[in-house]
C-alpha positions in Angstrom: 97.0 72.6 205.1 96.3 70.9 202.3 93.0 70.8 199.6 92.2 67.4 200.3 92.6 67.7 204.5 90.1 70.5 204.2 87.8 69.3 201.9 87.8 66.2 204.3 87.1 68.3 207.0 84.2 70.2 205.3 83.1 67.0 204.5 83.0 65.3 208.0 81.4 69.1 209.4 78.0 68.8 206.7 78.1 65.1 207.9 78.0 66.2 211.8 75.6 69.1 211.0 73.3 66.4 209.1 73.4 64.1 211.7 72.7 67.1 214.4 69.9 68.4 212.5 68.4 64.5 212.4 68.9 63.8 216.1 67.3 67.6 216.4 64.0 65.7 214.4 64.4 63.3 216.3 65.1 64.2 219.7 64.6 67.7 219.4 68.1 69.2 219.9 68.8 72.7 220.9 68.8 75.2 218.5 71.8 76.7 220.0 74.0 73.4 219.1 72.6 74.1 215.6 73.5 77.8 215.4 76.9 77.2 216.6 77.6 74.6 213.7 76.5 76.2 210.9 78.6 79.6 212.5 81.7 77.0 212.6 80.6 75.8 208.9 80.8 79.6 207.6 84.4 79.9 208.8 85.4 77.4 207.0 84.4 78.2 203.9 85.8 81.3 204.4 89.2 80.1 205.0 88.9 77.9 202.0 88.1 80.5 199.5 91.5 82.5 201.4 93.4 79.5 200.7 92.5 79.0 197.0 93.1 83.2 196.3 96.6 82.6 197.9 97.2 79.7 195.8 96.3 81.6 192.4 97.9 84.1 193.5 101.6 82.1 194.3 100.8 80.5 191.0 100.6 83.4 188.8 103.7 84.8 190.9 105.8 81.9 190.2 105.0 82.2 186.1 105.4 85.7 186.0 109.0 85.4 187.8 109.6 82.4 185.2 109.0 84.6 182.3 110.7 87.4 183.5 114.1 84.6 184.0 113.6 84.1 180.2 113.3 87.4 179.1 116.7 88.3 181.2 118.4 85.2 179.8 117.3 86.1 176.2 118.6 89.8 176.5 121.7 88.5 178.0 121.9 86.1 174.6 121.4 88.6 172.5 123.9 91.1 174.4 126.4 88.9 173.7 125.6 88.0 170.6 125.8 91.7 170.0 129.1 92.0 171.1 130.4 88.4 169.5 129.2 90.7 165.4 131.0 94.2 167.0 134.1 92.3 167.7 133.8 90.4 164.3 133.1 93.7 162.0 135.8 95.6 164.0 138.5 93.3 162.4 137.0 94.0 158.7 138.1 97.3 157.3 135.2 99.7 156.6 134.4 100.3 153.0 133.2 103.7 151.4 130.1 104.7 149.3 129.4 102.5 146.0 130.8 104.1 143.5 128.3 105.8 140.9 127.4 103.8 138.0 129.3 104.2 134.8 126.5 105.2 132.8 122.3 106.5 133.2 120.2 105.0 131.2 116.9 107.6 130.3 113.7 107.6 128.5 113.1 111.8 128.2 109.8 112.1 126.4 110.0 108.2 125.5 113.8 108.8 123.3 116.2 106.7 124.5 119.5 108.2 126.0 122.7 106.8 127.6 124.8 109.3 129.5 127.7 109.3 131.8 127.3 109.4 135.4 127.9 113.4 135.5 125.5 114.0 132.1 128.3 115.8 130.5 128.3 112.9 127.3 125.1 111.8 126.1 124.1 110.1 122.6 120.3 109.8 122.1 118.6 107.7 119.4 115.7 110.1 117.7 113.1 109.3 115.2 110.3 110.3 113.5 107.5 109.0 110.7 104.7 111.4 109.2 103.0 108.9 107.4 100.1 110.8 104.6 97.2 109.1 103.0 94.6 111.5 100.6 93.2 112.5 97.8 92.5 115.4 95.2 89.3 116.4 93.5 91.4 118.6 90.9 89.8 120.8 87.6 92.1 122.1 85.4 90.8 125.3 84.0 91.1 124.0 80.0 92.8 121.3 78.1 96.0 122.8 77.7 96.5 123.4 81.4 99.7 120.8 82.5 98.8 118.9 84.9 95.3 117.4 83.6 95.1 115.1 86.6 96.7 114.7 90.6 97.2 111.6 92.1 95.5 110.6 95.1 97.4 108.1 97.0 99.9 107.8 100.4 103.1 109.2 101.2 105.5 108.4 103.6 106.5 111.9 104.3 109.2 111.5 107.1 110.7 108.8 107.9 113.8 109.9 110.1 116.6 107.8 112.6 119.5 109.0 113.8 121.7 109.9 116.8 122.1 113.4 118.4 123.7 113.8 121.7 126.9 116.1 123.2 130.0 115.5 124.1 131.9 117.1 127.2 129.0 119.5 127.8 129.3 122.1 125.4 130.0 119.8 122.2 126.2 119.1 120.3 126.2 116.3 117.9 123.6 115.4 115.5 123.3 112.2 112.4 120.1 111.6 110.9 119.0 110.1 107.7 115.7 110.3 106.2 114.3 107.4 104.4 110.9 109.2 103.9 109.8 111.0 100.6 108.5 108.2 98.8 106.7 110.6 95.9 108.5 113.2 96.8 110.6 113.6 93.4 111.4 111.5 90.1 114.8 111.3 90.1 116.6 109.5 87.6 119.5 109.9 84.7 117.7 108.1 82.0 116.1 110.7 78.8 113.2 111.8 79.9 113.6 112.1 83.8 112.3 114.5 85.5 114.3 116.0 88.4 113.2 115.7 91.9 113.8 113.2 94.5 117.0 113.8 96.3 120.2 111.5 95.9 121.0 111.3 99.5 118.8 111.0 102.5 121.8 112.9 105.1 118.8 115.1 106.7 121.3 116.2 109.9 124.8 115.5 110.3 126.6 118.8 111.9 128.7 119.3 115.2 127.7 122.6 117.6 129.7 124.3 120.0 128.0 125.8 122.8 130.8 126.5 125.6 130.5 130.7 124.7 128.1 132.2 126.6 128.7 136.3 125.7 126.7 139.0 126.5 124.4 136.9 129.7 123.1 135.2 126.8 123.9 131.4 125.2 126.0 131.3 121.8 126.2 128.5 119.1 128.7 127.9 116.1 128.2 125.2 114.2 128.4 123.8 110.8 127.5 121.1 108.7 124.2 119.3 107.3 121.6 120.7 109.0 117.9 122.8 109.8 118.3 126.4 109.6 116.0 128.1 111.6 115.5 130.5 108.9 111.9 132.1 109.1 109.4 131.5 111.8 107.4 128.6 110.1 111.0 127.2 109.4 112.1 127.3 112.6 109.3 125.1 114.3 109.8 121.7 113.9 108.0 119.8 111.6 106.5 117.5 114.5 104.6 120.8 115.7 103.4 122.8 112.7 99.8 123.1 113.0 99.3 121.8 109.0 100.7 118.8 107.2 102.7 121.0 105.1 104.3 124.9 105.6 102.7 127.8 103.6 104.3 127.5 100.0 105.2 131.1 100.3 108.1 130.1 103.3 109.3 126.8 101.3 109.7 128.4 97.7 111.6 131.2 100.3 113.9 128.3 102.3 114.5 126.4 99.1 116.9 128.7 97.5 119.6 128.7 99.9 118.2 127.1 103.0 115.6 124.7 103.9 115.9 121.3 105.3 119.3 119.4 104.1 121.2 122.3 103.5 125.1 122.5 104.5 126.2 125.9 106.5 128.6 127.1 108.6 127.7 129.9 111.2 127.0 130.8 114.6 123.5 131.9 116.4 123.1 133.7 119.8 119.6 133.8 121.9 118.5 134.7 125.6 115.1 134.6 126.6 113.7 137.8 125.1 116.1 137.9 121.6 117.6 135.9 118.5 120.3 136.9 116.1 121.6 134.3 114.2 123.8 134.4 110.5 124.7 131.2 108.5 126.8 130.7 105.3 124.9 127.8 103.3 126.0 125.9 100.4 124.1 123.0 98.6 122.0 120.7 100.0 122.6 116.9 100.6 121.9 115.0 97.2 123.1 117.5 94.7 125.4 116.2 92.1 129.1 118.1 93.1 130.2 118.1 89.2 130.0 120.7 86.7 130.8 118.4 84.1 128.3 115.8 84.5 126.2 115.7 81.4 124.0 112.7 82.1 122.5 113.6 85.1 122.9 117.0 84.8 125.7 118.3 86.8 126.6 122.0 88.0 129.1 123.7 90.0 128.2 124.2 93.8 126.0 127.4 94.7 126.6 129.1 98.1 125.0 131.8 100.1 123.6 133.1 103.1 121.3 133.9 105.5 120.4 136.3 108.7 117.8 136.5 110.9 116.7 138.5 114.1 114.6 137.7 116.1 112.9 138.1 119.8 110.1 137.5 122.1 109.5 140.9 123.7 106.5 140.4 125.3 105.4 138.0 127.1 103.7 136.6 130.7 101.8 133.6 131.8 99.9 132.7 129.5 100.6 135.4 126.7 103.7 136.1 124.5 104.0 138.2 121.3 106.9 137.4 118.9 108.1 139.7 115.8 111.2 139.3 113.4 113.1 139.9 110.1 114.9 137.6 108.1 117.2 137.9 105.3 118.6 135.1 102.2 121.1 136.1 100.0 121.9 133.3 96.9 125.5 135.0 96.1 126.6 132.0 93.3 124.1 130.3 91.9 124.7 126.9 90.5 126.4 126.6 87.0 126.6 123.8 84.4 129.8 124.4 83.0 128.8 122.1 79.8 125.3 123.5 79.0 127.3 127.3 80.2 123.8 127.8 81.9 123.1 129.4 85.3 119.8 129.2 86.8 117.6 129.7 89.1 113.5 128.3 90.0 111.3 129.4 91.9 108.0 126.3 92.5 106.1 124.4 94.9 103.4 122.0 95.3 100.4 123.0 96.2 100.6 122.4 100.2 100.3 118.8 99.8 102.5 116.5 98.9 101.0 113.2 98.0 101.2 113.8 94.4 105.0 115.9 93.6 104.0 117.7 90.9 103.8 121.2 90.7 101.2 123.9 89.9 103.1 126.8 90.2 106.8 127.6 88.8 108.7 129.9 87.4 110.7 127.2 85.2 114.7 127.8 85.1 115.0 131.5 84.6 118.2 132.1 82.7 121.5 134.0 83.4 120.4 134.0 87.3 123.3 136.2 88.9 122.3 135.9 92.0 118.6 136.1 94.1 117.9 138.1 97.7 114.7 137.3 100.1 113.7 139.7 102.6 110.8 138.7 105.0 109.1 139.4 108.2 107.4 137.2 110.8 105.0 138.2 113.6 103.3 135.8 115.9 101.1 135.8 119.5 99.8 133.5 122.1 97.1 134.1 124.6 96.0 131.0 126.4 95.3 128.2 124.2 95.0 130.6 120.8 97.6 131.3 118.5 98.0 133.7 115.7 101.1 133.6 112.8 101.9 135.2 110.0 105.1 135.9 107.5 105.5 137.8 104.1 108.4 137.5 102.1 109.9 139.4 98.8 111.9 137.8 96.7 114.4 139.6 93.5 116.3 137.4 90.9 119.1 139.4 89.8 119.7 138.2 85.7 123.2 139.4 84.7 125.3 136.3 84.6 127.7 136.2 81.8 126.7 133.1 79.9 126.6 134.5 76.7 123.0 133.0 76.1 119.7 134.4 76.1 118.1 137.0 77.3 121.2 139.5 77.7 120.5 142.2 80.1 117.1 141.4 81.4 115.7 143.5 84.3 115.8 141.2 87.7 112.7 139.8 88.4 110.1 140.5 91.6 107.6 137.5 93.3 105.8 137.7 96.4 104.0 135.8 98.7 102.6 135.2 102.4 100.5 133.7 104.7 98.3 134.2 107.8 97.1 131.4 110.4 95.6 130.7 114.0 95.0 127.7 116.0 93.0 127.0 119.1 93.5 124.4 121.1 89.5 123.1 122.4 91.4 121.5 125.4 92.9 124.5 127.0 96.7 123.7 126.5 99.1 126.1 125.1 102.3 126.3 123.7 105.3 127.8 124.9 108.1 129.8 123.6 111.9 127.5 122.4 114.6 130.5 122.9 116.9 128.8 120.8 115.1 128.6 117.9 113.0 131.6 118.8 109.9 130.3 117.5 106.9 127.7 119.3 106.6 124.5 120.5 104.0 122.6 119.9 100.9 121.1 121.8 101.7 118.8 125.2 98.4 117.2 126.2 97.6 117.5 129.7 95.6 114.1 130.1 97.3 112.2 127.3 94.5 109.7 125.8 94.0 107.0 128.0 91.1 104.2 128.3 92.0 103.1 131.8 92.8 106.8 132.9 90.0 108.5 131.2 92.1 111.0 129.2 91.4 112.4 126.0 95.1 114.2 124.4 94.9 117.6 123.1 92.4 118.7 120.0 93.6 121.8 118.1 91.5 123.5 115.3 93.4 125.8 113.1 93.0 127.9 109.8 95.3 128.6 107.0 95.2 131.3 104.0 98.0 131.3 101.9 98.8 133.3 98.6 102.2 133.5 96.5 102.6 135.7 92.9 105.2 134.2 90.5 104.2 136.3 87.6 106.1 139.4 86.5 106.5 142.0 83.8 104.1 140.0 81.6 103.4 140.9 78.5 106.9 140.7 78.1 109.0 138.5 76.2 111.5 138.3 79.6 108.8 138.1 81.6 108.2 135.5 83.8 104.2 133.6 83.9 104.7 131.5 86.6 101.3 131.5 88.7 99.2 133.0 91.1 98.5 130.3 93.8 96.0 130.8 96.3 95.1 128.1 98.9 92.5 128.1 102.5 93.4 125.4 104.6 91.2 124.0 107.3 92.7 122.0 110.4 92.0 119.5 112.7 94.9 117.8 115.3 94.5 115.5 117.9 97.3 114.6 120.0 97.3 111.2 121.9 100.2 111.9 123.9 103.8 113.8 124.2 104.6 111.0 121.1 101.8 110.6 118.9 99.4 112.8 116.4 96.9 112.2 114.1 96.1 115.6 111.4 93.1 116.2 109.4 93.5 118.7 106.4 91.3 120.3 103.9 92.6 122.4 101.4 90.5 124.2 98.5 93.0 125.9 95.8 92.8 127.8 92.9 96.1 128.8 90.3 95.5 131.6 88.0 98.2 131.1 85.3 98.5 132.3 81.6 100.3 130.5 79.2 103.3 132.7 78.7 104.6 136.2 79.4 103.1 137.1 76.4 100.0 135.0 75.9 96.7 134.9 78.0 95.4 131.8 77.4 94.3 130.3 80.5 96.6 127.3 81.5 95.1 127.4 85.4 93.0 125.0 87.3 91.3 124.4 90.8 91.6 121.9 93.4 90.3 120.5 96.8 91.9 117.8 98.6 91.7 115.7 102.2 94.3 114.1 103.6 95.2 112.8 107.0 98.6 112.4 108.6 99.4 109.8 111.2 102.5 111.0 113.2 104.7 109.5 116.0 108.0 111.2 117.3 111.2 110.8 119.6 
């Protein structure tokens, strides 16, 4: 039945019941007849609300089995669809894995380095700058002390790029030039020059083998242009030493047949508890390879040696203790075959190089046969504290044959030393490099940071340092070279693994007497400040 038949009908029954109720006014109709058609009026409605729930219900019935027809015929589509690609891909051939890319590019501690895929060749461009900017407040003792005056000014220091890298694994490379130095020496074959500053700027350039690996430990043989890690201050890299410059005591040691620059041949062998290592050196990188040269000065080439022993015997968490012995042996000096001079000096500046003169020096001590260092080394860490130290002895041997002046002198005795700590206010440490058996330096844990709230590293340290290059005065083959004595006050902040800004203060004071044989006061005194601005790779 349709909606419109029984709305018609429920339409014609309220018309009936109207027209019962007004013949019931008006002619008073039973109340039975009245009853009975609103009874009749109640079913119907009833079987009009059935009707309309049946219709709902036969509508939503009829979607739902339309959606459901779509789904299926959608699944079916994409079925096939399926099977239409897994018919297609099984006629291609499968390929394998990508290959691995020829090369990794890398940025370890921000130095870029290119390796092959299996890391057995790398080449790695490194670099360096120590940049120095100060000033003296120096006071000779009397007029006829030499200098009168220091120059305050800048230095560029360091200014290093090169390569290092390996080949093959076990083959270590290193080239790199220094441009730096900009007072450190006068140079120059014009009368009058003083010497100094070094004709070439080769600071590394050496090959290392590394494939023997005797006794559980790691071996080295190497040769070339190169940094010996002769003495503990020497060993450390320059980029970590906690002052701008190393205890005089160590570089008058390093200069006489080792040192920065210096060509060797030798081998070195480490695990993580002990060093031995033993070099044969000759010059270093800028000297003039003439006897025969009269203007510059030329001489034959020196050679010698060195030894060390080393070890880290102690150590734990946070702790460590490190002792050694080292050993230098100059066995030819240089010789200038015109002049028939052989000589040797013994001088540094005074722990700061923005002006290159010196204040102590033994000058060129004549009929130098030969010269022997002997030192020790001592160091310990505990936390964020660290506590160094060295002495060395040195003996010049004067029994060359040169037929001049003095004949038969007694060899000659200097000492020297120093003793430091540093502190780091931050809490970090530094940990122990095996293969050069000495310390690294400082890694901040927060590196400084505006965004990130980091501060970098602050170290305080402390420096005394004394060397004695006078002996048998009152002599006429003595030798009055200098009594130097010099505090230094530190303070180092590092930014980040790359960059370092140091704040020294040195006070000084040089006792020195004219001659062996005269005691006229030729000493002075000196403070200085200077700040280094540093960045590495």
């Amino acid at each position: 039945m349709s909606r419109t038949r029984i709305a018609a009908m429920a339409i014609g029954l309220a018309g009936a019941l109207a027209a019962s109720q007004a013949q019931a006014q008006s002619a008073n109709s039973s109340e039975q007849e009245i009853a009975l058609l609103k009874q009749q009026l109640r079913m119907l409605e009833q079987k009009l609300d059935k009707l309309q729930s049946q219709t709902a219900a036969n509508t939503a019935a009829t979607a739902k089995a339309r959606a459901e027809a779509k789904a299926e015929a959608k699944a079916e589509a994409r079925s096939e669809a399926k099977a239409v690609v897994a018919n297609a891909n099984a006629a291609i051939p499968v390929k394998g894995p990508a290959p691995a890319s020829g090369v990794v590019v890398t940025m370890p501690n921000n130095r870029p380095t290119i390796c092959t895929a299996d890391q057995a060749n790398c080449v790695a461009i490194t670099g360096r700058l120590h940049y120095d900017v100060g000033g003296y407040d120096y006071q000779p003792n009397t007029a006829a002390t030499v200098p009168q005056k220091l120059d305050s000014g800048q230095n560029v220091r360091r200014a290093r790029i090169g390569v290092a890298g390996k080949f093959f694994n076990d083959w270590n490379f290193a080239l790199i030039y220094d441009f730096g130095g900009t007072s450190d020496g006068f140079g120059g074959a014009a009368p009058g020059s003083l010497p100094g500053g070094g004709v070439s700027g080769v600071e590394n350039a050496y090959i290392s083998y590394t494939g023997l690996k005797p006794f559980g430990g790691k071996m080295a043989v190497e040769a070339g242009i190169m940094d010996l890690p002769y003495t503990l201050d020497e060993a450390t890299s320059s980029n970590d030493i906690m002052f701008m410059e190393r205890a005089s005591a160590g570089i008058i040691a390093t200069n006489i047949a080792a040192g920065d620059f210096r060509s060797a041949a030798g081998t070195r062998w480490y695990n993580d508890q002990l060093w031995i290592g033993g070099y044969v050196t000759g010059p270093s990188t800028g000297a003039i390879h003439s006897a025969s040269s009269v203007a510059p000065a030329g001489t034959s080439e020196q050679y010698g040696a060195v030894a060390r022993i080393a070890g880290n015997p102690i150590s734990g968490k946070d702790y460590s203790v490190h002792i050694g012995a080292d050993a230098q042996w100059l066995i030819q000096p240089p010789r200038n075959l015109i002049a028939n001079t052989q000589t040797v000096t013994l001088s540094d500046r005074p722990e700061l190089r923005l002006d290159p003169t010196t204040l102590i020096s033994t000058g060129a001590i004549a009929n130098a046969s030969g010269a022997q260092v002997y030192s020790v080394e001592a160091a310990a860490t505990y936390g964020p504290l660290i506590l160094q130290g060295e002495y060395f002895w040195y003996n010049i041997d004067r029994t060359a044959n040169t037929g001049l002046a003095p004949i038969g002198a007694p060899s000659l005795k200097f000492q020297g030393g120093y003793a430091q700590a540093g502190y780091v206010l931050t809490g970090e440490g530094r940990s122990y490099n095996a293969a050069n058996a000495a310390y690294n330096g400082v890694k901040p844990a927060h590196p400084f940071s505006l965004d990130g709230g980091g501060w970098g590293a602050w170290e305080i340290a402390g420096r005394f340092s004394t060397v004695d290059l006078n002996n048998q005065l009152g002599t006429a083959t003595g030798i009055a070279g200098g009594r130097q004595t010099v505090y230094t006050a530190a303070l180092n902040w590092y930014v980040n693994g790359n960059v370092r800004f140091m704040l020294d203060y040195l006070h000084g004071t040089v006792s020195r007497q004219a001659s062996p044989v005269s005691t006229a006061d030729v000493g002075s005194k000196f403070d200085a400040v200077a700040m280094r601005t540093q960045f590495a790779f």
